[in-house]
MARPAKOL-920953 format. One record per residue (C-alpha): residue in three letters; x, y, z; residue number from 1. Coordinates in steps of 0.02 Angstrom, whole numbers, padded with zeros to 5 digits. Each point is the difference from the previous one (the first is absolute). Layout:
! residues N
+--------+--------+--------+--------+-----+
| residu |     c1 |     c2 |     c3 | num |
+--------+--------+--------+--------+-----+
|    Ala |      X |      Y |      Z | NUM |
...
+--------+--------+--------+--------+-----+
//
This chain:
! residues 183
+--------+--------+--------+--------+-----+
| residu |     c1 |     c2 |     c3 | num |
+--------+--------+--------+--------+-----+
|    Unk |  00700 |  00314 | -00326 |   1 |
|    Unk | -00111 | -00012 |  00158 |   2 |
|    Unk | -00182 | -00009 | -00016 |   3 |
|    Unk | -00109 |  00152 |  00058 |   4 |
|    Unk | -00123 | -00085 |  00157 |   5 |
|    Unk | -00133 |  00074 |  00036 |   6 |
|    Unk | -00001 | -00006 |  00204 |   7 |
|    Unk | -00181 | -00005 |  00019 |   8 |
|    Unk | -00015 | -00182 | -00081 |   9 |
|    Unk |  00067 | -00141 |  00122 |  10 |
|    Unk |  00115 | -00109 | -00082 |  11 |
|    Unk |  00023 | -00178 | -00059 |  12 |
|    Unk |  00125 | -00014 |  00145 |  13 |
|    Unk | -00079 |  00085 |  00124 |  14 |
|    Unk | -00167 | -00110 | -00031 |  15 |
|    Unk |  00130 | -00139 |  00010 |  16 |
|    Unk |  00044 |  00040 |  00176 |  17 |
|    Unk | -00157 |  00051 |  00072 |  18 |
|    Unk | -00076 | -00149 | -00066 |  19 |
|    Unk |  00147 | -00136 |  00073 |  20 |
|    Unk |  00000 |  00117 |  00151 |  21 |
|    Unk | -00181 | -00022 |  00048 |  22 |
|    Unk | -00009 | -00202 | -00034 |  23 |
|    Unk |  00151 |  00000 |  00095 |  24 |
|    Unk |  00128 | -00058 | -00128 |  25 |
|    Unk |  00177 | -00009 |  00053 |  26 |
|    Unk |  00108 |  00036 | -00150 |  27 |
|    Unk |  00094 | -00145 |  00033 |  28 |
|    Unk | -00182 | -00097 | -00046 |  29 |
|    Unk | -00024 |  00105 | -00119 |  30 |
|    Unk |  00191 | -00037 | -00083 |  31 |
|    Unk | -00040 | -00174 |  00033 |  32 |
|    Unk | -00140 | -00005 | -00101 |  33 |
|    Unk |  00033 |  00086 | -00159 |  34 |
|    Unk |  00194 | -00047 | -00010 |  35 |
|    Unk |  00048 |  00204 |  00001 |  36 |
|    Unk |  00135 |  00053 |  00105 |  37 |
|    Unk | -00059 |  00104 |  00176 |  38 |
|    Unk |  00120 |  00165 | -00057 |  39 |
|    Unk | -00104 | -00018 | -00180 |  40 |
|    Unk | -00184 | -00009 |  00075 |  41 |
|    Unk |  00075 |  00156 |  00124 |  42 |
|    Unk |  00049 |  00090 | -00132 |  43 |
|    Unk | -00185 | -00038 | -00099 |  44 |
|    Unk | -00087 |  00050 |  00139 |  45 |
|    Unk |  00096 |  00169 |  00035 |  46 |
|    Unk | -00020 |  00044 | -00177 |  47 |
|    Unk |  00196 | -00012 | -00043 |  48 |
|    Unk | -00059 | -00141 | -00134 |  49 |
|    Unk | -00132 | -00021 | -00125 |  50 |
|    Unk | -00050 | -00174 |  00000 |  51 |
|    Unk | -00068 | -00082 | -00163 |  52 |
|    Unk | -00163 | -00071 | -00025 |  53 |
|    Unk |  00063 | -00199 |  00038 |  54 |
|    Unk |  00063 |  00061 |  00168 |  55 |
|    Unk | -00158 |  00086 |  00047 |  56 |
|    Unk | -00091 | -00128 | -00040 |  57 |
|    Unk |  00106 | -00132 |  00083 |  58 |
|    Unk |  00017 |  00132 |  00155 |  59 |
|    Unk | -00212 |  00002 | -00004 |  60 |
|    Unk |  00013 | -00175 |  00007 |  61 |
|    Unk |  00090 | -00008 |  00148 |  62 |
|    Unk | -00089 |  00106 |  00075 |  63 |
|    Unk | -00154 | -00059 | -00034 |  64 |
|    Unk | -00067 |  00164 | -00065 |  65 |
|    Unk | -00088 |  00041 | -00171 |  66 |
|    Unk |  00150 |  00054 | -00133 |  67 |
|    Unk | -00130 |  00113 | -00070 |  68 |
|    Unk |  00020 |  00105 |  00151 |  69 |
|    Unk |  00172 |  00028 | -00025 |  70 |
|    Unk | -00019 |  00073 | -00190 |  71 |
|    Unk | -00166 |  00096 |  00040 |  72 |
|    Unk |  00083 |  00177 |  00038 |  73 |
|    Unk |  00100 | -00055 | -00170 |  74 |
|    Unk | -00136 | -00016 | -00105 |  75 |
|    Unk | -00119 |  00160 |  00079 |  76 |
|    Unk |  00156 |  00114 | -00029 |  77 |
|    Unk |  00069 | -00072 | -00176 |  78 |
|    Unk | -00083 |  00138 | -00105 |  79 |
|    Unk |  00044 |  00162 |  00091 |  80 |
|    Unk |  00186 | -00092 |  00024 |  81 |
|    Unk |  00017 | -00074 | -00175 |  82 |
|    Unk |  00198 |  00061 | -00038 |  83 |
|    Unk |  00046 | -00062 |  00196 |  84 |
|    Unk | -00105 | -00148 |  00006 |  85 |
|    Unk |  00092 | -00050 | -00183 |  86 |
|    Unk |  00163 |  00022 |  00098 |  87 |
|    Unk | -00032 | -00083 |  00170 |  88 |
|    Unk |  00178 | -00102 |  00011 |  89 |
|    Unk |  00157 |  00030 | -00095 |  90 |
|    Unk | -00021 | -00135 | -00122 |  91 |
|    Unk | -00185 | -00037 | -00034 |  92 |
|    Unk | -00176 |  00061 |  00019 |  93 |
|    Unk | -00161 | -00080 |  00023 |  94 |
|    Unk | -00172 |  00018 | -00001 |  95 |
|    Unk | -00161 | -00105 |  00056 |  96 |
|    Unk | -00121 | -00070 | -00143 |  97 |
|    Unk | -00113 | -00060 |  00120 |  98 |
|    Unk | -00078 |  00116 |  00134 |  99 |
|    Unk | -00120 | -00063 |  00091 | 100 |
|    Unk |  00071 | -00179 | -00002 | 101 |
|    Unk |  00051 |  00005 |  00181 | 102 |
|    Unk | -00069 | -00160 |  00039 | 103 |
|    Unk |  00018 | -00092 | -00165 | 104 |
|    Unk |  00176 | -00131 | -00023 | 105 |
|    Unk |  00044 |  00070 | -00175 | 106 |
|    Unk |  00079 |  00179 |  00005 | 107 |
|    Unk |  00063 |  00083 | -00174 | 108 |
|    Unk |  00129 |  00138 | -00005 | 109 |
|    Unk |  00060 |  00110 | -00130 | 110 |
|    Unk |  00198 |  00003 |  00029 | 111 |
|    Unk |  00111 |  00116 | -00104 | 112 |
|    Unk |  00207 | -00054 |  00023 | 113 |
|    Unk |  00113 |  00147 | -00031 | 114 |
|    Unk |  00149 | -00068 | -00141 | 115 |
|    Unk |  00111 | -00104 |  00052 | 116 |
|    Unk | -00044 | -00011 |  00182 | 117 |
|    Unk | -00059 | -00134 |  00118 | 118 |
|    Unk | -00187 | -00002 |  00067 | 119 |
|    Unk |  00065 |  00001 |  00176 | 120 |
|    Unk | -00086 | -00101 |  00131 | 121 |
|    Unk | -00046 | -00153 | -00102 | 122 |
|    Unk |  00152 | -00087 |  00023 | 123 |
|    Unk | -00117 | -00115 |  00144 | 124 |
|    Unk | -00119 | -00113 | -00021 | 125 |
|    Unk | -00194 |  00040 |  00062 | 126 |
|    Unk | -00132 | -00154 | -00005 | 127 |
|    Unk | -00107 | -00003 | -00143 | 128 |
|    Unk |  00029 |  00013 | -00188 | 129 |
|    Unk |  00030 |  00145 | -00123 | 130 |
|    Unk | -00020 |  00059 | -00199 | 131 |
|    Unk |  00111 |  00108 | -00075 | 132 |
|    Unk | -00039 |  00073 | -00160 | 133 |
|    Unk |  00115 |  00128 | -00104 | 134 |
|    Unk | -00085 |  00140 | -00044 | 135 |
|    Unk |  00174 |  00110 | -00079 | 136 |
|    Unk |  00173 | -00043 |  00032 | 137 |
|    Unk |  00092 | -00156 |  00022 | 138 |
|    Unk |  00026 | -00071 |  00176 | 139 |
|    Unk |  00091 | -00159 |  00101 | 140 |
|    Unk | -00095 | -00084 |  00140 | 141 |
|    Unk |  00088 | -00128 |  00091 | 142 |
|    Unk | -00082 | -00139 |  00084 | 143 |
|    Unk |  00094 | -00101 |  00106 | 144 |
|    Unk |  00155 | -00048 | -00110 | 145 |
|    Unk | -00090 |  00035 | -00158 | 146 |
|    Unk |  00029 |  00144 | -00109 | 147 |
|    Unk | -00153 |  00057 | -00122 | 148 |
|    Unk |  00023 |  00171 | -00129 | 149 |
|    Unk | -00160 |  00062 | -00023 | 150 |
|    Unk | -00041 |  00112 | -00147 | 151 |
|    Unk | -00180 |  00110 | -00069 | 152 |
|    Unk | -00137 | -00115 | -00006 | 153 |
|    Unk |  00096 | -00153 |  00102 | 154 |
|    Unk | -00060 | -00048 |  00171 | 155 |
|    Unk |  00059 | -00129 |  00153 | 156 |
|    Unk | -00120 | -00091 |  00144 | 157 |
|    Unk |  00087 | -00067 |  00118 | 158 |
|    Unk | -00026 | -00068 |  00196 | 159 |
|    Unk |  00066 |  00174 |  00105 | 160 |
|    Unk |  00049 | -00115 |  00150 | 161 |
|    Unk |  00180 | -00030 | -00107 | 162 |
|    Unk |  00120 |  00151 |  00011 | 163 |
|    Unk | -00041 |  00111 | -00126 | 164 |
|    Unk |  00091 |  00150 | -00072 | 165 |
|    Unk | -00045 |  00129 | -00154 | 166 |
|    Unk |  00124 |  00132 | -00074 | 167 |
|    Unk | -00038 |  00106 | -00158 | 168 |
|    Unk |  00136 | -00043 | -00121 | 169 |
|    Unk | -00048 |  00119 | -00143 | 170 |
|    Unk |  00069 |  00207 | -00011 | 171 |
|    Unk | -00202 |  00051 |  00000 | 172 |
|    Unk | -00124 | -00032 |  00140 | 173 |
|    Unk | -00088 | -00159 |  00023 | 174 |
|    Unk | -00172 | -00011 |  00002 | 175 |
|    Unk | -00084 | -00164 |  00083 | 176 |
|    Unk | -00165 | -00050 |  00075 | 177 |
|    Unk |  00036 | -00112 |  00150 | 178 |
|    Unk | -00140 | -00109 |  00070 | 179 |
|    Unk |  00027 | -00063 |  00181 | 180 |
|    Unk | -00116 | -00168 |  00059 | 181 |
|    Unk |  00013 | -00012 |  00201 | 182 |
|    Unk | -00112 | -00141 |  00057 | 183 |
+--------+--------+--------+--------+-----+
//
């Protein structure tokens, strides 16, 4: 089901662009220095995919730009959008617990994972270090070569520079808060 935009807000993507555009950014830099292919990052910044919140914030990075400015017309829109913010990808959702934390290193994230599907976009690594906590459900993250099953009430910190990966293995939604350190 595609998501209802409304045209008047600019999106993540398009900040993306005008922001690599007017530092000057080749995308071939910009590749370089988050490890994402060129036809991904094209297809970010033309809307055609919705990046999670470990790319944007590796993408900020790179660009040397504040990640809060990349979730701001996320967060001033979330109310009046509720039912197509809670749908933004096929497989997962997620929301900012932190506004106004734009500047801060620690970043928390409500991230719902429909059943049985993959939170897409994690399967990277971004510098820093990250909490998972189980709020409902049951889920595998992967990280590196190691396999963890999470369940209500368990929770996993671990250093986000290893390949990481997280699928929903229960038939209900998963429910997690996800805590993102980026020195």
């Amino acid at each position: 089901m595609a998501q209802k935009k409304n045209l008047t807000e600019p999106s993540v993507g398009k900040k993306i662009k005008t922001a690599r555009t007017s530092k000057k950014i080749s995308l071939d830099y910009l590749a370089n220095e988050t490890g994402f292919a060129i036809d991904y990052l094209k297809k970010i910044e033309s809307g055609k995919e919705i990046p999670s919140v470990g790319t944007l914030l590796q993408v900020a990075k790179a660009l040397q730009i504040d990640s809060g400015f990349l979730f701001k017309d996320q967060e001033e829109s979330m109310e009046k959008r509720k039912d197509a913010y809670s749908k933004r990808t096929d497989n997962y959702a997620y929301s900012n617990l932190t506004p106004g934390a734009e500047n801060k290193h620690l970043k928390a994230f409500q991230v719902s994972i429909d059943p049985m599907k993959e939170h897409k976009g994690v399967g990277y690594c971004h510098e820093g270090e990250e909490f998972v906590f189980v709020l409902k459900g049951k889920v595998e993250v992967i990280v590196g070569d190691h396999k963890n099953i999470l369940i209500k009430g368990e929770s996993l910190h671990f250093n986000s520079s290893i390949k990481h990966q997280m699928t929903n293995i229960s038939k209900s939604q998963a429910e997690l808060l996800v805590v993102i350190y980026s020195p």
